[in-house]
DOPABA-672753 format. One record per residue (C-alpha): x, y, z; residue in one letter. Coordinates in nm, 2 decimals. Layout:
X  Y  Z  A
...
***
This chain:
-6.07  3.00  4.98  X
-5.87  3.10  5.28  X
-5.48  3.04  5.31  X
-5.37  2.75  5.54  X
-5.28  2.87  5.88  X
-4.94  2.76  6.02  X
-4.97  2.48  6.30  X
-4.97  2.63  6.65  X
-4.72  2.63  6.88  X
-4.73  2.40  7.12  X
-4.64  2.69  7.41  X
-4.83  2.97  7.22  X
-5.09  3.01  7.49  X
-4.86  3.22  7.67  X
-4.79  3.42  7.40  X
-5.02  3.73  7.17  X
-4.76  3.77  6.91  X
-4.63  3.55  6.62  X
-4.23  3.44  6.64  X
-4.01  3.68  6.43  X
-4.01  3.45  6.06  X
-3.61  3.47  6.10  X
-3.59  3.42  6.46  X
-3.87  3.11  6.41  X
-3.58  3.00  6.14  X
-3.31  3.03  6.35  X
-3.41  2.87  6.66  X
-3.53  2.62  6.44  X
-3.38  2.26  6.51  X
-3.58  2.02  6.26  X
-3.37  2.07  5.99  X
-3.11  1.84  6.17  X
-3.29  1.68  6.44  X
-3.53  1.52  6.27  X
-3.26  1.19  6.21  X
-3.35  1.12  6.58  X
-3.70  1.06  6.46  X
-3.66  0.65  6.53  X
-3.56  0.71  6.85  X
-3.80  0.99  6.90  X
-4.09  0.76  6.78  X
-3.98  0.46  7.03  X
-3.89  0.70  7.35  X
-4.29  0.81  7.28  X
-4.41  0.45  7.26  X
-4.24  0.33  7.55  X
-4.37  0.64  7.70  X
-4.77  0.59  7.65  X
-4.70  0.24  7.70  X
-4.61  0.36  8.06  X
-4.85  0.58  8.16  X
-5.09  0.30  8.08  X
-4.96  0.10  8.31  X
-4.95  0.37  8.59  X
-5.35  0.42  8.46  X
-5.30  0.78  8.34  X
-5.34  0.71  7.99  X
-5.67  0.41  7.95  X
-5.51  0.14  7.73  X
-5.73  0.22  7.44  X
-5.58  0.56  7.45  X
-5.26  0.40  7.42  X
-5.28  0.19  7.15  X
-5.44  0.46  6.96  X
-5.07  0.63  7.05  X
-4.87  0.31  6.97  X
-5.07  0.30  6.63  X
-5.03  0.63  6.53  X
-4.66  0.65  6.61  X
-4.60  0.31  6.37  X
-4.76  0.48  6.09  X
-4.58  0.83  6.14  X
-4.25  0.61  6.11  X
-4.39  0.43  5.84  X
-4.48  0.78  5.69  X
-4.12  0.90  5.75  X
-3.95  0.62  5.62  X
-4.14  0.63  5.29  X
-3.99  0.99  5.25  X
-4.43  1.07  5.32  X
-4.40  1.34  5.58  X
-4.37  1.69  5.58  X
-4.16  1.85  5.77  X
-4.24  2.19  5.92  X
-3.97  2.47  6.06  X
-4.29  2.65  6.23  X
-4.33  2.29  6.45  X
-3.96  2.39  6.58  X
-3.81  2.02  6.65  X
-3.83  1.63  6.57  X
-4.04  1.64  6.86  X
-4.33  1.85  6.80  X
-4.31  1.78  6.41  X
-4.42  1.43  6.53  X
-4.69  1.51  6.82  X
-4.83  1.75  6.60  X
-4.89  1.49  6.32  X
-5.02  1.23  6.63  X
-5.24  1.47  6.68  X
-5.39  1.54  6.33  X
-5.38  1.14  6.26  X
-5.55  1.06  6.59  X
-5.73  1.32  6.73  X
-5.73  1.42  7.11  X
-5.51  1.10  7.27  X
-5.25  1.24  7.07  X
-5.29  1.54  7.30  X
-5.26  1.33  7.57  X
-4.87  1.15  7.51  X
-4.70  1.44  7.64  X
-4.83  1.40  7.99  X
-4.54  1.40  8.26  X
-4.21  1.45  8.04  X
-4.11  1.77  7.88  X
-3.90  1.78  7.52  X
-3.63  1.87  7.75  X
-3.59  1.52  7.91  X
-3.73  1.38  7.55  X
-3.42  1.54  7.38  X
-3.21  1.38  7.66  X
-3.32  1.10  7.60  X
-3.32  1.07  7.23  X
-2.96  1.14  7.19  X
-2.85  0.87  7.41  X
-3.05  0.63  7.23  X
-2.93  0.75  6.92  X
-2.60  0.75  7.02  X
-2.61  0.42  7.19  X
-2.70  0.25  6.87  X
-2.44  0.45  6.69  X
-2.18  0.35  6.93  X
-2.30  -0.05  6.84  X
-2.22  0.06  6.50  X
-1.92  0.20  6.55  X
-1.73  -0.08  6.81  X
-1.83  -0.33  6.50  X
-1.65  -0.10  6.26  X
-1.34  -0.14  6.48  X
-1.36  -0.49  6.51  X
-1.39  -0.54  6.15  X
-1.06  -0.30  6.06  X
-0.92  -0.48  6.38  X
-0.92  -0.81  6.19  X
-0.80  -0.68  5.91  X
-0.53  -0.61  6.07  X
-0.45  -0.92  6.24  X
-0.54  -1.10  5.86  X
-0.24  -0.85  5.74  X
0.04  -0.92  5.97  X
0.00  -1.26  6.00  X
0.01  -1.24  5.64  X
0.31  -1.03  5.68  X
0.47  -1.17  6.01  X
0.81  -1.23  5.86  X
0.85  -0.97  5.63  X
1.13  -0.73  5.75  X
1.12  -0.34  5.76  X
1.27  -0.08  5.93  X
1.16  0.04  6.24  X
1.22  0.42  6.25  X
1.23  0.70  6.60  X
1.21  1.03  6.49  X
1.15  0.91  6.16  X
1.48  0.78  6.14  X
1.60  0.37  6.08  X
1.63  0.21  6.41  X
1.63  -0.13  6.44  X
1.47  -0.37  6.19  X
1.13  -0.50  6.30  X
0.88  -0.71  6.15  X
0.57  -0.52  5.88  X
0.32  -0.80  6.08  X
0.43  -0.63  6.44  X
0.43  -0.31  6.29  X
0.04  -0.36  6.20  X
-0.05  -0.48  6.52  X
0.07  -0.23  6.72  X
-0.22  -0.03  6.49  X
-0.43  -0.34  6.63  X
-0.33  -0.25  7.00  X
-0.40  0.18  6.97  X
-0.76  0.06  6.82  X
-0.84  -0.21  7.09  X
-0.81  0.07  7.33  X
-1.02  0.27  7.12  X
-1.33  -0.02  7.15  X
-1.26  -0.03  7.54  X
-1.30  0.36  7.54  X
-1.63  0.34  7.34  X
-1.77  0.03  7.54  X
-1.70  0.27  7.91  X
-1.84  0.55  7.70  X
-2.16  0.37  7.62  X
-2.21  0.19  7.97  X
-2.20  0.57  8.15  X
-2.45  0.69  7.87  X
-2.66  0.45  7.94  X
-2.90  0.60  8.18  X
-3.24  0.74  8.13  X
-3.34  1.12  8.16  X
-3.72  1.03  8.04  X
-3.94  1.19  8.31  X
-3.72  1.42  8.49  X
-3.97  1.61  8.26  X
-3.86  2.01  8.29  X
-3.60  2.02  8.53  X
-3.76  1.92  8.87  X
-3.99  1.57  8.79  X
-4.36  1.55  8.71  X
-4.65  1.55  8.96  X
-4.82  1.23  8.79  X
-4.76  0.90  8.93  X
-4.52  0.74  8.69  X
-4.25  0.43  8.67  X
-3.96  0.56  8.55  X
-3.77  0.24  8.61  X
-4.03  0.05  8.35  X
-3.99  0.27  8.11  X
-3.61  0.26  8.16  X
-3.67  -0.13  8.13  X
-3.87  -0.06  7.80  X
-3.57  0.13  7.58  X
-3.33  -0.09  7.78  X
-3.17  0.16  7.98  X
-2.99  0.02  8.32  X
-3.16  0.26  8.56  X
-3.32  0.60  8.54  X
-3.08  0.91  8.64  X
-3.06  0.98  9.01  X
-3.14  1.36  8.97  X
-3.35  1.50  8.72  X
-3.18  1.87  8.72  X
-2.88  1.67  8.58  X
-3.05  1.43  8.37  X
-3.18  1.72  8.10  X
-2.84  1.93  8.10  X
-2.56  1.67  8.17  X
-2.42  1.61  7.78  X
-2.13  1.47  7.96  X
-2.17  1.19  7.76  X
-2.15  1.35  7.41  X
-1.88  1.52  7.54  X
-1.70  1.16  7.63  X
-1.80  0.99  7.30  X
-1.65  1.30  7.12  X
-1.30  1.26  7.29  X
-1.35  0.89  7.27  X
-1.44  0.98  6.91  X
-1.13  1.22  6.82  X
-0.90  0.92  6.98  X
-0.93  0.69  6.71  X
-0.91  0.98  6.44  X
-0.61  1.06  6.62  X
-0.50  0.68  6.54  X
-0.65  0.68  6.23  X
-0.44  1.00  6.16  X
-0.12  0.83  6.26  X
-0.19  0.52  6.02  X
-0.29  0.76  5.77  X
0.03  0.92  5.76  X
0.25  0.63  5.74  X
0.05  0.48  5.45  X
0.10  0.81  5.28  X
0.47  0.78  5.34  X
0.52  0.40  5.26  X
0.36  0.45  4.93  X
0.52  0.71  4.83  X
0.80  0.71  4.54  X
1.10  0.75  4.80  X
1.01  0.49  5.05  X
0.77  0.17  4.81  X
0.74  -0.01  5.11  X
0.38  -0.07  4.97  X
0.11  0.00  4.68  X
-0.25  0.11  4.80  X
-0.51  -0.08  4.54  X
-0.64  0.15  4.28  X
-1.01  0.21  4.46  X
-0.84  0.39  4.75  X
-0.65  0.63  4.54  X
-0.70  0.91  4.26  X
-0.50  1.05  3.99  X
-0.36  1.40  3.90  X
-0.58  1.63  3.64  X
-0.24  1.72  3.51  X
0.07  1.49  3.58  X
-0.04  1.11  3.43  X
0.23  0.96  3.63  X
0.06  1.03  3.98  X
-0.14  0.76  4.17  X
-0.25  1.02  4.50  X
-0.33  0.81  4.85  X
-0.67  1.06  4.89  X
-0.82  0.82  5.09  X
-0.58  0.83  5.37  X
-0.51  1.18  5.34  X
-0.87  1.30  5.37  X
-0.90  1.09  5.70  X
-0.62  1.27  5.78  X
-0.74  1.58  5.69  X
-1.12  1.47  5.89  X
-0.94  1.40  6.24  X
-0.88  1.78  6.29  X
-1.26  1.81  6.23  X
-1.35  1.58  6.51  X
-1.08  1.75  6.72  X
-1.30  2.05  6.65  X
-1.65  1.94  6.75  X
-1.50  1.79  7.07  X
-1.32  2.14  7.16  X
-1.70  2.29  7.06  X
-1.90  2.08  7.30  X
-1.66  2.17  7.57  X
-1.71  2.53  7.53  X
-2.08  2.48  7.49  X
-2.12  2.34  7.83  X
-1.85  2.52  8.00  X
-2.06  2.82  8.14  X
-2.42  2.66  8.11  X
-2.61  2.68  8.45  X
-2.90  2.44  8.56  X
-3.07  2.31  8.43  X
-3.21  2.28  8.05  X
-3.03  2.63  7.79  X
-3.13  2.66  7.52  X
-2.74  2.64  7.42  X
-2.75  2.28  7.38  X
-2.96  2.26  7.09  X
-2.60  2.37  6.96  X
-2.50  1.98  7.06  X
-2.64  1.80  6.76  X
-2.45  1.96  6.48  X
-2.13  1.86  6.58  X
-2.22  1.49  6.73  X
-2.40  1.41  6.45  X
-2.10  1.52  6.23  X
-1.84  1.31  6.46  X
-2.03  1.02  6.44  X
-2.05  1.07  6.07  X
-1.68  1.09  6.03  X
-1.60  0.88  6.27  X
-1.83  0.58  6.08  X
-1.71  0.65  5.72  X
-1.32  0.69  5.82  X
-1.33  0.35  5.96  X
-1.57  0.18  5.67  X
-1.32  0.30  5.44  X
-0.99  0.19  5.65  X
-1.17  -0.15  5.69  X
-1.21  -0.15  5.34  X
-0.87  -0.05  5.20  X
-0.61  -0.26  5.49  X
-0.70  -0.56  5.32  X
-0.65  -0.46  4.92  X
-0.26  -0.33  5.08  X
0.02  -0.51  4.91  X
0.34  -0.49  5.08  X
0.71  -0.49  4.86  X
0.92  -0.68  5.10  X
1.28  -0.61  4.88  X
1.18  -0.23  4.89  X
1.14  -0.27  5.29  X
1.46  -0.47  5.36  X
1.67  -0.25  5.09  X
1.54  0.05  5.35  X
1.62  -0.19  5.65  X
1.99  -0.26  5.52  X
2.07  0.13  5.55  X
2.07  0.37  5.83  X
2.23  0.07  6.05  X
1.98  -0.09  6.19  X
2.15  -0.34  6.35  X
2.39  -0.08  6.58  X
2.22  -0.19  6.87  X
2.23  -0.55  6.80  X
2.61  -0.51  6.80  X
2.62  -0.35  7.13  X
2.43  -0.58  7.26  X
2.63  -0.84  7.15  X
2.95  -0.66  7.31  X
2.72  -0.68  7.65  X
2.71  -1.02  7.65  X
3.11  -1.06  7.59  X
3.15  -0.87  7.88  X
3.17  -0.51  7.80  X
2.98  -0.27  7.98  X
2.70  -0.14  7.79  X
2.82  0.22  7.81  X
3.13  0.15  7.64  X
2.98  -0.12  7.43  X
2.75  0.20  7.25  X
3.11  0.38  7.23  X
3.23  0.11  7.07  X
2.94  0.08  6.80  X
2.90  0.46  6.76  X
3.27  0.42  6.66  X
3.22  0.16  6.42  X
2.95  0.37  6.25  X
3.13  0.67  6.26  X
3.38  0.43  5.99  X
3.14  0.27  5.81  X
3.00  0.65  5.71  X
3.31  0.74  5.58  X
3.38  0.43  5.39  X
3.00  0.40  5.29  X
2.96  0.04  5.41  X
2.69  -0.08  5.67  X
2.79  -0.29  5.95  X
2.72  -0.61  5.82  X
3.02  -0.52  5.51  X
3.29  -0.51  5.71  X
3.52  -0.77  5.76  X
3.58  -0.93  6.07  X
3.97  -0.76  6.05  X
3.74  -0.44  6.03  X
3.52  -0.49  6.33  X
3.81  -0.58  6.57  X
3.96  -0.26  6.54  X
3.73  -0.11  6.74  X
3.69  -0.39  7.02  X
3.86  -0.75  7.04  X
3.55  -0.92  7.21  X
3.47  -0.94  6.84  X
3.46  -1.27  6.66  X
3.34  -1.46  6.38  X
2.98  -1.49  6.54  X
2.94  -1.15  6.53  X
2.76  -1.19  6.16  X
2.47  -1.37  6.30  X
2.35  -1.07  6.52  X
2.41  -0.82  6.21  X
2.19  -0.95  5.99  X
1.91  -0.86  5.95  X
1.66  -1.20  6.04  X
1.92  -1.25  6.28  X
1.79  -0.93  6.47  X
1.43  -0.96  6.44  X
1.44  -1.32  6.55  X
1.63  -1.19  6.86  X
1.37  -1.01  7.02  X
1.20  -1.30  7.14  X
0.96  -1.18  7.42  X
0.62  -1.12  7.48  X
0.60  -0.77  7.26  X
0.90  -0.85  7.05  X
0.91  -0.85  6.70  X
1.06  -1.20  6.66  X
0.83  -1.39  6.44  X
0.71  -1.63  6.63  X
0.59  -1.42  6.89  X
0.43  -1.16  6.64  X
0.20  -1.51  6.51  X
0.14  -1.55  6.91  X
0.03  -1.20  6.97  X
-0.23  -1.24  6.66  X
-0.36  -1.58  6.84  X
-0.43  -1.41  7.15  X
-0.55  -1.08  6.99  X
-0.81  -1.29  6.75  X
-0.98  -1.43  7.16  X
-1.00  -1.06  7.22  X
-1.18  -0.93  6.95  X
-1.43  -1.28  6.90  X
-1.51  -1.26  7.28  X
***
């Protein structure tokens, strides 16, 4: 019996040689490509299903296609379909099975498109349904947020700049300034997906195709808003992997930045809260140590979505028109942003809620570092000193309180009118603590009422 031949090529008329066995490996893109295969399978359908229409395929010829391609996914799905390196792609893995399923229509589907517009055009629908995926991960971290600091909307902590106390704040306005950084975040990803969301399908190599076809049907078909203008740009522009990535890197960025204070506030020194068991790990060594991994390792995955973005840049930075074969170099690194991207916010979704918060441990921090400095110059202000020597005033006042180890709010009224005579019994309203907080009663403050107000008109936002 003779040994099975490798599939052909689908270029190999041109050629009198076999590929190189390593150079057919590495050019080889199936082993990663082939997760387009859904979209791959649907840009193929809607395809035929055109070129029906414009009567270069005979409907019988397409729903031969349309049949085959169902059962190929089927195939796929059922983890029934072999996967060949010689086949190079997703794309021709597929056609090449048409083919063998259906015979000589299957020849037939790749009339009037190229696999370098195909590959455009998969990615985008890929991505496009990734991006749905990810703008309801947002959402759903979002109102865990807003479910924490209404939860938390009194409870008083310090507020630090340069990781120093500075005035106390509320824990519920703390968390929805997180809300704010990732609402911009699922505005970003919503331009990102409305630019993507154009259709490279039958720019075919790089300059159109000869046949009579509708691109704006098919474009209708996948649910594209239009075709691209141009089709030299419409196979090389990844301008829009490129713009998901930085879109991308922006919330790991955020997610960094919440990372890092949750890693701080659970620490020994600071208590300000406990992360729940399922988000954390222990030590191999020390049994004492409860380890915030989670938070740490998305953390430690922003600078690998900072990387993939910096890649794609350099990928198309010296790329001429139209199609290189550089940008099968794109996939790697989107599909590993998306990846990381998904799972950092599943988990952050996740673990907000399970957060408990120590309220005594925040205002014990709150009571030290004078937090209410400010408040007292501000209450100098409105006594009629000017606010320049108001802050001398204050800075004075600390400068004593250090050296007798007593916050503002311990000294007596005898004390206080040392430094400045405006000073009277009132004065102990502004220095404590609530009194502070509830002070900053403005649209953005941290006064209670206004943080339950910003939650009201954040929960419109993300139900709209």
């Amino acid at each position: 019996m003779s040994e099975q031949q490798p599939p052909a090529k689908p270029w190999s008329g041109r050629f009198n040689a076999p590929t190189d066995a390593f150079v057919e490996a590495f050019t080889a893109s199936v082993g990663f490509d082939r997760r387009l295969y859904r979209q791959d399978i649907a840009g193929s359908i809607a395809h035929a299903t055109m070129l029906a229409r414009c009567g270069i395929l005979s409907e019988a010829e397409r729903d031969l296609i349309v049949a085959g391609l169902e059962r190929i996914r089927d195939r796929i799905e059922a983890g029934d379909f072999a996967w060949s390196v010689t086949l190079e792609d997703v794309h021709m893995n597929i056609e090449s099975a048409l083919t063998g399923d259906i015979g000589e229509a299957g020849k037939k589907l790749h009339t009037g498109r190229s696999r370098n517009d195909q590959v455009a055009t998969d990615i985008r629908l890929w991505l496009r349904d990734e991006i749905d995926a990810i703008a309801a991960e947002l959402r759903r971290l979002q109102r865990a947020l807003l479910n924490l600091a209404e939860r938390e909307a009194e409870t008083v902590m310090p507020g630090f700049t340069h990781l120093q106390t500075a005035q106390p704040i509320t824990f519920g306005h703390h968390m929805m300034a997180w809300f704010e950084m990732l609402d911009r975040d699922h505005g970003r990803m919503a331009d990102c997906r409305r630019r993507l969301n154009r259709m490279p399908l039958g720019a075919a190599a790089l300059a159109g195709t000869t046949f009579p076809i509708d691109r704006a049907y098919t474009a209708e078909l996948l649910g594209f808003d239009a075709p691209m203008e141009n089709s030299l740009d419409a196979v090389s522009d990844r301008d829009f992997a490129i713009e998901f990535t930085s879109a991308a890197a922006l919330v790991m960025m955020h997610l960094s930045r919440m990372s890092e204070e949750l890693v701080i506030w659970s620490s020994a020194q600071f208590g300000f809260i406990e992360l729940a068991d399922a988000f954390c790990t222990g030590s191999s060594i020390m049994p004492q140590k409860k380890n915030p991994d989670v938070p740490e390792l998305v953390r430690g995955k922003s600078g690998r979505v900072f990387g993939h973005l910096m890649a794609l840049l350099t990928l198309m930075k010296a790329q001429p028109l139209a199609y290189n074969k550089d940008n099968q170099e794109d996939k790697e690194p989107l599909f590993d942003t998306v990846d990381s991207l998904r799972g950092s916010l599943k988990i952050f979704a996740d673990m907000v809620p399970a957060i408990t918060c120590r309220p005594d441990m925040m205002r014990t921090a709150a009571l030290k570092g004078f937090a209410t400095a400010t408040d007292l110059a501000d209450y100098l202000v409105r006594k009629g000193t000017p606010f320049r020597d108001a802050h001398e005033v204050v800075g004075k006042a600390v400068a004593y309180c250090i050296d007798q180890e007593k916050d503002l709010a311990d000294l007596t009224l005898e004390e206080l009118r040392r430094f400045s005579e405006a000073i009277d019994t009132e004065v102990f309203e502004v220095l404590t603590l609530e009194g502070s907080v509830a002070a900053r009663n403005h649209l953005g403050g941290t006064a209670p009422g206004q943080v339950r107000a910003a939650i009201a008109r954040a929960r419109q936002r993300v139900d709209d």
